[in-house]
DOGUGU-221275 format. One record per residue (C-alpha): x, y, z; chain. Coordinates in nm, 2 decimals, decimal comma. Example, Ala and Ser with C-alpha at 12.3 -4.5 7.8 and 13.67 -1.06 7.14 Angstrom:
DOGUGU-221275
@east->1,23	north->-0,45	up->0,78	cadena->A
@east->1,37	north->-0,11	up->0,71	cadena->A
//
This chain:
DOGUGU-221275
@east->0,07	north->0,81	up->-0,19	cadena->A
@east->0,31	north->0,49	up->-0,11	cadena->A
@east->0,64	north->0,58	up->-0,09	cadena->A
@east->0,89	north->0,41	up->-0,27	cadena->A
@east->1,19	north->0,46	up->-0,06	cadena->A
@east->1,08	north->0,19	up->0,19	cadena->A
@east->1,16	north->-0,07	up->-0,04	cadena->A
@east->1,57	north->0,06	up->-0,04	cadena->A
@east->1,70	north->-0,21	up->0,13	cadena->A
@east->1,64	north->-0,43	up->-0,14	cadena->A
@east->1,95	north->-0,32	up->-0,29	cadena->A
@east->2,15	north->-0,47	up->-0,03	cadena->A
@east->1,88	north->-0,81	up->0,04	cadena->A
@east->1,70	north->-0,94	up->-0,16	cadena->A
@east->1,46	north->-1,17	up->-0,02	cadena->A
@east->1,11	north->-1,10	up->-0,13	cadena->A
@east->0,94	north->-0,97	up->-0,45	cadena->A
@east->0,91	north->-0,63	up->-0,52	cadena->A
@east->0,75	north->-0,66	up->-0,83	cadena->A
@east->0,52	north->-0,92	up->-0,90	cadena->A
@east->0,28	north->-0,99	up->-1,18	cadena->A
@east->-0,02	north->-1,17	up->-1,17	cadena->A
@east->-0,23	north->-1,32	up->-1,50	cadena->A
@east->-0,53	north->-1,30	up->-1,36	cadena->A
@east->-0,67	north->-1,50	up->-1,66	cadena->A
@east->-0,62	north->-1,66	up->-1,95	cadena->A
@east->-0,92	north->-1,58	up->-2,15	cadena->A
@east->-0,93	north->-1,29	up->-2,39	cadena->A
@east->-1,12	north->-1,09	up->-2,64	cadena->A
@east->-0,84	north->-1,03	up->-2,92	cadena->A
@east->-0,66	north->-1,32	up->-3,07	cadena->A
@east->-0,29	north->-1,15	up->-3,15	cadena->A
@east->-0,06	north->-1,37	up->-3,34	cadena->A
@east->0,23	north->-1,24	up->-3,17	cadena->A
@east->0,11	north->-1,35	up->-2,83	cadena->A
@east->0,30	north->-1,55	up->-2,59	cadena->A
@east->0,06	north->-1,65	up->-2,34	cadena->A
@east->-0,15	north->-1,83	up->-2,64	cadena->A
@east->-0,06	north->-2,17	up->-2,49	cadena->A
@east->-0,19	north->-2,17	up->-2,17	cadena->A
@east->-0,53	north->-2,18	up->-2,12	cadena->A
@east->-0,72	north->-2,23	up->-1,82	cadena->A
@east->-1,10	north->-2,21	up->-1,80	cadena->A
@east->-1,28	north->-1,93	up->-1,59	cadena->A
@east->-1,39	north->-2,19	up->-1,36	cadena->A
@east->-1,01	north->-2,30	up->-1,31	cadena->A
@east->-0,89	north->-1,94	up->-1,22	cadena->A
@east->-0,82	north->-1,84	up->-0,86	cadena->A
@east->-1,16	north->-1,64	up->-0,67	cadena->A
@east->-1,14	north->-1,33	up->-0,51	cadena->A
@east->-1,16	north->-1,49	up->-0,20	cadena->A
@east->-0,84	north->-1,72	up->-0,26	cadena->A
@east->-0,68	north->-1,41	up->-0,38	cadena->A
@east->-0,76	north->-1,27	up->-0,02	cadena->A
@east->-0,58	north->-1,57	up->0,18	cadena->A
@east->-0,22	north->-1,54	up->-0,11	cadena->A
@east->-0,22	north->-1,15	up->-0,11	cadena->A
@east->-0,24	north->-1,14	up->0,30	cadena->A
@east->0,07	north->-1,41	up->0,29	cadena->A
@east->0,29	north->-1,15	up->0,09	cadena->A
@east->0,51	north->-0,89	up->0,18	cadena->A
@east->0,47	north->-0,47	up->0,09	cadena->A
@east->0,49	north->-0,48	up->-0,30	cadena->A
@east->0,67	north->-0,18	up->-0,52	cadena->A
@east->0,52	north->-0,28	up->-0,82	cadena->A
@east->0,22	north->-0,48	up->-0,90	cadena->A
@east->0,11	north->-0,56	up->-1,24	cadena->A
@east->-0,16	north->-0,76	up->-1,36	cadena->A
@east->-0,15	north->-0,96	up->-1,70	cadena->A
@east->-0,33	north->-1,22	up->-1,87	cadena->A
@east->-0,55	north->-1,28	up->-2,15	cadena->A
@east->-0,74	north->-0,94	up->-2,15	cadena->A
@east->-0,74	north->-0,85	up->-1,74	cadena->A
@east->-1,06	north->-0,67	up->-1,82	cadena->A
@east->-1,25	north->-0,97	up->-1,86	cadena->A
@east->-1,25	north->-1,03	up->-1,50	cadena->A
@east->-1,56	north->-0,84	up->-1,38	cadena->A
@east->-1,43	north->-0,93	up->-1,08	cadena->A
@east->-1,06	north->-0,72	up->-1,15	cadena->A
@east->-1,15	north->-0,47	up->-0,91	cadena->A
@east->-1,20	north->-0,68	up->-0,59	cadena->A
@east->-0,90	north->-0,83	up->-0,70	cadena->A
@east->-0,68	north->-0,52	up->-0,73	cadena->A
@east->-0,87	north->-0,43	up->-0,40	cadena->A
@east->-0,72	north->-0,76	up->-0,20	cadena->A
@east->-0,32	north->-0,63	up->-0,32	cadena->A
@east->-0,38	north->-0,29	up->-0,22	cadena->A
@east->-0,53	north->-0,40	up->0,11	cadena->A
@east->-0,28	north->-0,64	up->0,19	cadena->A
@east->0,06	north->-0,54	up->0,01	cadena->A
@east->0,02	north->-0,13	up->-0,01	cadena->A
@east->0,17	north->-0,17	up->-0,37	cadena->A
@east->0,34	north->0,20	up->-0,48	cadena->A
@east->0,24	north->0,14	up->-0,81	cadena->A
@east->-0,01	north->-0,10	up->-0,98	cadena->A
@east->-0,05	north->-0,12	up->-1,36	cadena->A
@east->-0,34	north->-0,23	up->-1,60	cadena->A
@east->-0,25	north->-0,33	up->-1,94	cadena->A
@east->-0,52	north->-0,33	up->-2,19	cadena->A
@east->-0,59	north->-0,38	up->-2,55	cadena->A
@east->-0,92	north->-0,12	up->-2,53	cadena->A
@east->-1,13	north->-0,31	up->-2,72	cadena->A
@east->-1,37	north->-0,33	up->-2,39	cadena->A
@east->-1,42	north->0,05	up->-2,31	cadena->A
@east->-1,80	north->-0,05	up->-2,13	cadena->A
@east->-1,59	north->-0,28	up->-1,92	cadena->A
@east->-1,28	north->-0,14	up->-1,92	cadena->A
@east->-1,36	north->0,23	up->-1,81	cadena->A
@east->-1,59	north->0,16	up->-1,52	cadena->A
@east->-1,36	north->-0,13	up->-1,37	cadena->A
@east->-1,06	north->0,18	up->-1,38	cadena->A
@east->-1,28	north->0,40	up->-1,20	cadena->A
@east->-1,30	north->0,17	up->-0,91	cadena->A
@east->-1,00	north->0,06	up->-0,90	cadena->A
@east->-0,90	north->0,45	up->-0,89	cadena->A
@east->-1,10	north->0,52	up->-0,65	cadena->A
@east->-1,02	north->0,20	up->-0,40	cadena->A
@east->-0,65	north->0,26	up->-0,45	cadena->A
@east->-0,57	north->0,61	up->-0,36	cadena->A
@east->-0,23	north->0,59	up->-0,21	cadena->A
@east->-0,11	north->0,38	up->-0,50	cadena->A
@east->0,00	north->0,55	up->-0,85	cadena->A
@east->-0,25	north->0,32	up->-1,10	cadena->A
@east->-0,11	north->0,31	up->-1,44	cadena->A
@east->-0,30	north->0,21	up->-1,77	cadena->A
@east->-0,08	north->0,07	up->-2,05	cadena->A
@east->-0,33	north->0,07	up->-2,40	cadena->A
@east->-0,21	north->-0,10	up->-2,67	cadena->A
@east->-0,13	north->0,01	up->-3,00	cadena->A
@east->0,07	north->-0,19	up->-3,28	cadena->A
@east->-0,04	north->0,02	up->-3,62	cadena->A
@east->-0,31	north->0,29	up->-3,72	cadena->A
@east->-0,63	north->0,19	up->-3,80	cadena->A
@east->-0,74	north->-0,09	up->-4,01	cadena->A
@east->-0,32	north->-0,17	up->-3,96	cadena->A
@east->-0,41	north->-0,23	up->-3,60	cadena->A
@east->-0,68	north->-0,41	up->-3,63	cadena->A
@east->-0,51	north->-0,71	up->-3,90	cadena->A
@east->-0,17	north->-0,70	up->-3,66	cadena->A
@east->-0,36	north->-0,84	up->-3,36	cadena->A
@east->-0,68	north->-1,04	up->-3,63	cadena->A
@east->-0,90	north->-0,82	up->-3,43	cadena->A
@east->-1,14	north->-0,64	up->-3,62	cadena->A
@east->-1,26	north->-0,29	up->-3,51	cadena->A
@east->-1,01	north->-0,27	up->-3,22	cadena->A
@east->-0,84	north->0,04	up->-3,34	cadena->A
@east->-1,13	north->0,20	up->-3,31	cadena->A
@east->-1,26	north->0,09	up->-3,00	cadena->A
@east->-0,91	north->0,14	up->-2,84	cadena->A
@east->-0,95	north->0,51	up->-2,93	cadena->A
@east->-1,25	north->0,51	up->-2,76	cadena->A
@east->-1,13	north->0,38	up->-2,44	cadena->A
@east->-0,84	north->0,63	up->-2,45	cadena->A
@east->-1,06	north->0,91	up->-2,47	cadena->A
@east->-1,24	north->0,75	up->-2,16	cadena->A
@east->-0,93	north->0,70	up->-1,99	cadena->A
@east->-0,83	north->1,07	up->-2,04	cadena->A
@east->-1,14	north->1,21	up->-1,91	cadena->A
@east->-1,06	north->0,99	up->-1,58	cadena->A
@east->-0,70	north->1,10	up->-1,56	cadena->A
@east->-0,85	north->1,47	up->-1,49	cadena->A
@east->-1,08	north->1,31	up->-1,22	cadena->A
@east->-0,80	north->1,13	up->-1,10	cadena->A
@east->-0,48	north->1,22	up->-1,04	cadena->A
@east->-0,32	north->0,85	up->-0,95	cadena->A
@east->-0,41	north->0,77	up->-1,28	cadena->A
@east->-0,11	north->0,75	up->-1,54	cadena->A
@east->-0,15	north->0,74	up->-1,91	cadena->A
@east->0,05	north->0,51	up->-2,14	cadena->A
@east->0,01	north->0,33	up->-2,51	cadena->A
@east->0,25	north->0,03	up->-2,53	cadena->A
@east->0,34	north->-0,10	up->-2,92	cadena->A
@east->0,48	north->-0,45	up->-3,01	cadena->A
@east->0,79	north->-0,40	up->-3,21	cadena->A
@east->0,73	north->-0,71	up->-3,45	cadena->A
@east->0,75	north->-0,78	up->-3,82	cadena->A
@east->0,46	north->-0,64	up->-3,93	cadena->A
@east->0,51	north->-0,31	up->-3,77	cadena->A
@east->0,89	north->-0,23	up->-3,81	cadena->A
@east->0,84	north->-0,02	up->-4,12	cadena->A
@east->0,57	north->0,19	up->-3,97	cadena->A
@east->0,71	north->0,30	up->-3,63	cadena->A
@east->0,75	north->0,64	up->-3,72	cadena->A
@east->0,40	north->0,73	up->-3,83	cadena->A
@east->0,30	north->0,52	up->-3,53	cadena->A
@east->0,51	north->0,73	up->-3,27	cadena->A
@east->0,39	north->1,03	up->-3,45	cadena->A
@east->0,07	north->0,95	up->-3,42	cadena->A
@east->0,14	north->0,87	up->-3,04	cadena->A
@east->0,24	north->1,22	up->-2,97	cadena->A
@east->-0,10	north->1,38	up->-3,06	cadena->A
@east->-0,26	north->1,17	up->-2,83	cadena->A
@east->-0,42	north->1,40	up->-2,55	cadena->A
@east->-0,30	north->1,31	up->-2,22	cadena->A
@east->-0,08	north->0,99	up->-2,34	cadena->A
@east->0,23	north->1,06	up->-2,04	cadena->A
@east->0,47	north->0,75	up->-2,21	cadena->A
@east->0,49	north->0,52	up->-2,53	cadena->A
@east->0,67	north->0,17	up->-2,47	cadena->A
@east->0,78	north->-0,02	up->-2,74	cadena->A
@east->0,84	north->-0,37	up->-2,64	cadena->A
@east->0,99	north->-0,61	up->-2,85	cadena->A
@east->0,79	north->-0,95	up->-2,92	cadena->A
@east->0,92	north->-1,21	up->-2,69	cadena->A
@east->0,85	north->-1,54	up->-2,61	cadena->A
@east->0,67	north->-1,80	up->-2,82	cadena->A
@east->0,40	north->-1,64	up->-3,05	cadena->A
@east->0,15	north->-1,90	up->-3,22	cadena->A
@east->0,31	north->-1,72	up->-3,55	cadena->A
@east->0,66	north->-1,75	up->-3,52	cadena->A
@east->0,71	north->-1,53	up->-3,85	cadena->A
@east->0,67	north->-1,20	up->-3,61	cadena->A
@east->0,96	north->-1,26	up->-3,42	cadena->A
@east->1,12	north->-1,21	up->-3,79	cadena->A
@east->1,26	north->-0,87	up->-3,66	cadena->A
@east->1,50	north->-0,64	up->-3,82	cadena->A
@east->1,70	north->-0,52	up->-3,48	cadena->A
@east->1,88	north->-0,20	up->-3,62	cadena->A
@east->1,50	north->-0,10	up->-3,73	cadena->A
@east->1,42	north->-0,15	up->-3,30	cadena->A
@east->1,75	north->0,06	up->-3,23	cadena->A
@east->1,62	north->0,31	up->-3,45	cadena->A
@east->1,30	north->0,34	up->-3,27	cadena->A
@east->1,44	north->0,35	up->-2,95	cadena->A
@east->1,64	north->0,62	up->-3,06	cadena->A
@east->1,38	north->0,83	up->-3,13	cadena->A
@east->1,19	north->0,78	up->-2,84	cadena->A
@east->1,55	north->0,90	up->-2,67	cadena->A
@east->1,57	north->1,19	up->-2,83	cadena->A
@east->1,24	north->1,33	up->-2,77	cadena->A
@east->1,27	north->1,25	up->-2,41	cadena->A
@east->1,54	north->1,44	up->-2,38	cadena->A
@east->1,36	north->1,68	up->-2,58	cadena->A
@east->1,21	north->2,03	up->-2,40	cadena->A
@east->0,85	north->1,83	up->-2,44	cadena->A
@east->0,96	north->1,48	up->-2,29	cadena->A
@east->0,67	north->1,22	up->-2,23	cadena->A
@east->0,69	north->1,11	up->-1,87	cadena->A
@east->0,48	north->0,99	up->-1,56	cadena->A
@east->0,38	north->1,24	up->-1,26	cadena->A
@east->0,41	north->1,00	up->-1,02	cadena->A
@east->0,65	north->0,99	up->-0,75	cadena->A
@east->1,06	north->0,93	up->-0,89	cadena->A
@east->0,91	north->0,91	up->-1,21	cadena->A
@east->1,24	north->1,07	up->-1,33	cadena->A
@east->1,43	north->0,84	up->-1,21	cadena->A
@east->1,19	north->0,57	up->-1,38	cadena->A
@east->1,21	north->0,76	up->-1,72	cadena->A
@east->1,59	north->0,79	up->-1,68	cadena->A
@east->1,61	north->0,36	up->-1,65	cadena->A
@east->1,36	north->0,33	up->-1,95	cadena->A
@east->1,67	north->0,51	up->-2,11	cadena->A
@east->1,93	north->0,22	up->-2,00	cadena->A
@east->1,69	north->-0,04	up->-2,04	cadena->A
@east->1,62	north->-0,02	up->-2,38	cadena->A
@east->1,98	north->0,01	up->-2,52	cadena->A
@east->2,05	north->-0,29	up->-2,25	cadena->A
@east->1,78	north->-0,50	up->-2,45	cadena->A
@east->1,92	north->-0,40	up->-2,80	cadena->A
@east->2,28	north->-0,52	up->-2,66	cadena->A
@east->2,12	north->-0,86	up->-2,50	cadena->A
@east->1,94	north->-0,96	up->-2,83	cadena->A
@east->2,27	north->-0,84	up->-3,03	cadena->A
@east->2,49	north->-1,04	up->-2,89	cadena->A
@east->2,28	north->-1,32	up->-2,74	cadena->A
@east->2,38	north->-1,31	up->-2,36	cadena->A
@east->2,28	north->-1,18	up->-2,05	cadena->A
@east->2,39	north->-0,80	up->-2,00	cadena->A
@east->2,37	north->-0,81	up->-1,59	cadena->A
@east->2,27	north->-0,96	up->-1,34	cadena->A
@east->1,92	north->-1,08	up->-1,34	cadena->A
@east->1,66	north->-1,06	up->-1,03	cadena->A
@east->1,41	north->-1,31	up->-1,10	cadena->A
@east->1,30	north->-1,56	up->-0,85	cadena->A
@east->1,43	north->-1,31	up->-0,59	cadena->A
@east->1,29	north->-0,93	up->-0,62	cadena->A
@east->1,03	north->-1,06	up->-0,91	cadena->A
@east->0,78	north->-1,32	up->-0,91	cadena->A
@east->0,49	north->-1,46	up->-1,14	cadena->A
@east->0,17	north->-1,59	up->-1,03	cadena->A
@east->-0,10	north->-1,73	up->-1,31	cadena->A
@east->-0,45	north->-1,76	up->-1,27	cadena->A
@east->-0,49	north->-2,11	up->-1,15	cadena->A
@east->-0,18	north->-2,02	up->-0,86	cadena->A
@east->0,17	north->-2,13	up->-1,00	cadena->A
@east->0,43	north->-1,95	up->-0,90	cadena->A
@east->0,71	north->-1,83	up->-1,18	cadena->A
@east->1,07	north->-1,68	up->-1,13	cadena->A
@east->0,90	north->-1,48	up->-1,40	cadena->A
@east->0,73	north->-1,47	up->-1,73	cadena->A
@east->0,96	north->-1,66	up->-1,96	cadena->A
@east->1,14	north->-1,93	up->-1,78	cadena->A
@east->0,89	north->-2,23	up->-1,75	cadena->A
@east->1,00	north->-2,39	up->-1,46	cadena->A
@east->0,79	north->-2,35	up->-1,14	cadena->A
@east->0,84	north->-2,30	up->-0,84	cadena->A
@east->0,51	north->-2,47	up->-0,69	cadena->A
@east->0,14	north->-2,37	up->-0,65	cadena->A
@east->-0,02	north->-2,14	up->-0,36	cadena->A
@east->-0,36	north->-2,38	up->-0,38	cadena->A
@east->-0,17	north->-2,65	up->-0,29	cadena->A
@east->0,06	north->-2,46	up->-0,04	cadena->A
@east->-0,24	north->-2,37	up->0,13	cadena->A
@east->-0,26	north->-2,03	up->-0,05	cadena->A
@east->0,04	north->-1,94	up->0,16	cadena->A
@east->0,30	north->-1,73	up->-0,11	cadena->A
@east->0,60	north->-1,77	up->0,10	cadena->A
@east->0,60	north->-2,08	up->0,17	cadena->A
@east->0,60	north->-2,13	up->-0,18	cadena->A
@east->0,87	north->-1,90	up->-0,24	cadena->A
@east->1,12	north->-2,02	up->-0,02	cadena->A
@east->1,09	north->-2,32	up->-0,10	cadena->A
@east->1,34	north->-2,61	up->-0,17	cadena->A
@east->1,22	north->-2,58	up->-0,55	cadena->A
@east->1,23	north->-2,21	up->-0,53	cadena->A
@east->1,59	north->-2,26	up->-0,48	cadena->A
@east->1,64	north->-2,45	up->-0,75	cadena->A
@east->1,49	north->-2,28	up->-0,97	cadena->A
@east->1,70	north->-1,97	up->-0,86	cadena->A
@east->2,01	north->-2,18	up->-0,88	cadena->A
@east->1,92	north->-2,28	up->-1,20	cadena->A
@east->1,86	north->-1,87	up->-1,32	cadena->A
@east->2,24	north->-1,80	up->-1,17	cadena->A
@east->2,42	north->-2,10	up->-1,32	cadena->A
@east->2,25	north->-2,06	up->-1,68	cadena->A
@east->2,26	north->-1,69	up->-1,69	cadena->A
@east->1,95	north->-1,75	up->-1,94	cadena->A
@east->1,88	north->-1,39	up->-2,11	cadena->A
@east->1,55	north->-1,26	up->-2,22	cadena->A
@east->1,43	north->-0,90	up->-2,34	cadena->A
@east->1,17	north->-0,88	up->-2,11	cadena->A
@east->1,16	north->-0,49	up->-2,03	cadena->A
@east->0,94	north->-0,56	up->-1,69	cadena->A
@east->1,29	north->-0,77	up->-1,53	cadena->A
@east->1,51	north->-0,52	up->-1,67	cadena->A
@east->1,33	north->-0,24	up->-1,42	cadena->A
@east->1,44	north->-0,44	up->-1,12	cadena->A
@east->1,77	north->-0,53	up->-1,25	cadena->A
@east->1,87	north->-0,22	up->-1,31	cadena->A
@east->1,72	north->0,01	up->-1,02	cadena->A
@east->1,86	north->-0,28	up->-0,76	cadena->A
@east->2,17	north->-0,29	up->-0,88	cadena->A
@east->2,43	north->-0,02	up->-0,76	cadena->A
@east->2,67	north->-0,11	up->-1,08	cadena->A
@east->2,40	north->0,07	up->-1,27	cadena->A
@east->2,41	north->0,40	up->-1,13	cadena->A
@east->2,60	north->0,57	up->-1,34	cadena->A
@east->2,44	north->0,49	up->-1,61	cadena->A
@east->2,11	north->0,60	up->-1,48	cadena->A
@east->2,23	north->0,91	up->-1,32	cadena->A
@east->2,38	north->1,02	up->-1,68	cadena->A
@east->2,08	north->0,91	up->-1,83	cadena->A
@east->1,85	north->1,13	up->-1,57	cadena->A
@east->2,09	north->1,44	up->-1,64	cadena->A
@east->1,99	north->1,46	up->-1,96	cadena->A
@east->1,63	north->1,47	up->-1,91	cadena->A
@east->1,40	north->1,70	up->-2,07	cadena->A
@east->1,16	north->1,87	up->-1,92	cadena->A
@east->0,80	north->1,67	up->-1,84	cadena->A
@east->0,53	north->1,78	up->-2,12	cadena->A
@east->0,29	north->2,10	up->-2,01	cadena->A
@east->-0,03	north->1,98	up->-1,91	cadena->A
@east->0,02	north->1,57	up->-2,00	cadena->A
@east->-0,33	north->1,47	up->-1,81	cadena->A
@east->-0,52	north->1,69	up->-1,89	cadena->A
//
């Protein structure tokens, strides 16, 4: 597998992403209310080839983390040869596929290839789950979804004991429609065969129905809590890939971090976008990352060259802009960076990884 550790010096310089997310498209099968990519919409025509994604990935340095986004990524019969092109070119250590399951005759044979063109990379499958049954299915207007979500899970299980890169996780939406239900939701999580991590991400950005941003956040802290108190139980849900303690143990410090940012409205540390993270869509503009809309220019027209793009003169000022607002988000995919690359936060993760439990018996099987 790819190490990590190369990607240490990073703490000290930080020069070149680390973690960078790519919405492949736009398009998608469900049509969640609480999305907050609803807005942009590119035709598939528009969306960058496999062959331009050849010519950026090639341009970019060794990647820690690589996750793709969209729209539903699965809709790309082409994700594969994408995924291929990033593993080729940037040796990513881990590479994660988010997915709302309602594809499972698309979804499950594109995550066998990709599993088996990406050995040396840990390739994690996030499924999402927002209630139980028909509850799921009128969260995200999606009828049918719970059930074919289920079905990819239980395809995605049966690969995770063919495969031993792959990494099992269900992500919910903390909205208003939910925030009454996340017990029986996390209890329903834990008898999920071969399910290594639950997520619970609050609903950010600019959803087409505002009314699920309508959040209660001591109901969030509760949740959280739970999740910290089973994993620090004896059965704790975690990863098997390499440091995944140490990953599990900053999941811990993240989500109090995002409780205290959305408490008290401000930025809780430093933030890493535009330096260590970056944002591509799928017709080649170039983010600081997901929530910020200024860019920072467009590989197409930089001749599909990433850094030149990146260190640019608007690049600058877009990161100049990111250290003289100290804007704040609760985006938990920033918060990895900016804790794990910054040495003020090792305490906190070190007391945090202390109190571990120990990992679930047999979580892939």
């Amino acid at each position: 597998m790819y190490s990590p550790l190369k990607h240490i010096p990073a703490i000290f310089v930080k020069r070149s992403p680390l973690q960078f997310t790519f919405f492949v498209t736009s398009r998608c099968n469900a049509r969640c209310p609480f999305c907050f990519y609803w807005q942009e919409r590119h035709s598939k025509q528009d969306e960058l080839t496999v062959e331009e994604v050849e010519k950026i990935s090639a341009s970019m340095d060794d990647l820690l983390w690589l996750l793709f986004s969209g729209g539903e990524i699965f809709v790309r019969k082409d994700l594969p040869d994408i995924v291929d092109c990033f593993y080729r070119n940037t040796h990513p250590v881990i590479i994660t596929l988010p997915t709302n399951g309602f594809a499972p005759n698309l979804i499950l044979p594109a995550t066998e290839e990709i599993l088996e063109r990406s050995p040396k990379s840990a390739v994690v499958c996030k499924v999402s789950l927002d209630g139980l049954y028909d509850e799921h299915d009128a969260i995200r207007a999606t009828p049918g979804n719970f059930e074919k979500a289920m079905e990819t899970w239980e395809g995605l299980r049966r690969l995770g004991e063919k495969y031993d890169n792959l990494q099992l996780g269900i992500n919910t939406v903390f909205c208003s429609e939910n925030q009454d239900r996340m017990d029986g939701i996390i209890d329903f999580v834990n008898t999920l065969p071969g399910c290594e991590t639950h997520t619970i991400s609050l609903v950010r950005g600019s959803p087409s129905d505002d009314s699920y941003k309508q959040v209660d956040l001591e109901k969030y802290r509760r949740a959280i809590d739970r999740l910290e108190t089973e994993m620090k139980g004896e059965e704790a849900k975690m990863y098997h890939f390499a440091l995944a303690r140490l990953k599990s143990a900053q999941d811990l410090v993240q989500r109090r971090l995002i409780y205290e940012t959305v408490r008290q409205g401000r930025r809780q540390l430093p933030c890493f976008a535009g330096r260590i993270d970056a944002v591509m869509n799928e017709v080649g503009d170039v983010f600081p990352c997901e929530i910020l809309p200024e860019k920072m220019g467009n590989v197409r027209e930089a001749g599909y060259d990433f850094k030149k793009v990146f260190n640019s003169e608007q690049a600058d000022r877009v990161r100049a802009k990111i250290h003289r607002t100290k804007c704040y988000c609760s985006h938990e995919c920033y918060f990895v960076t900016n804790i794990l690359f910054n040495p003020m936060m090792y305490p906190q993760v070190a007391k945090q990884f202390l109190q571990l439990g120990s990992r679930k018996p047999g979580a892939t099987a």
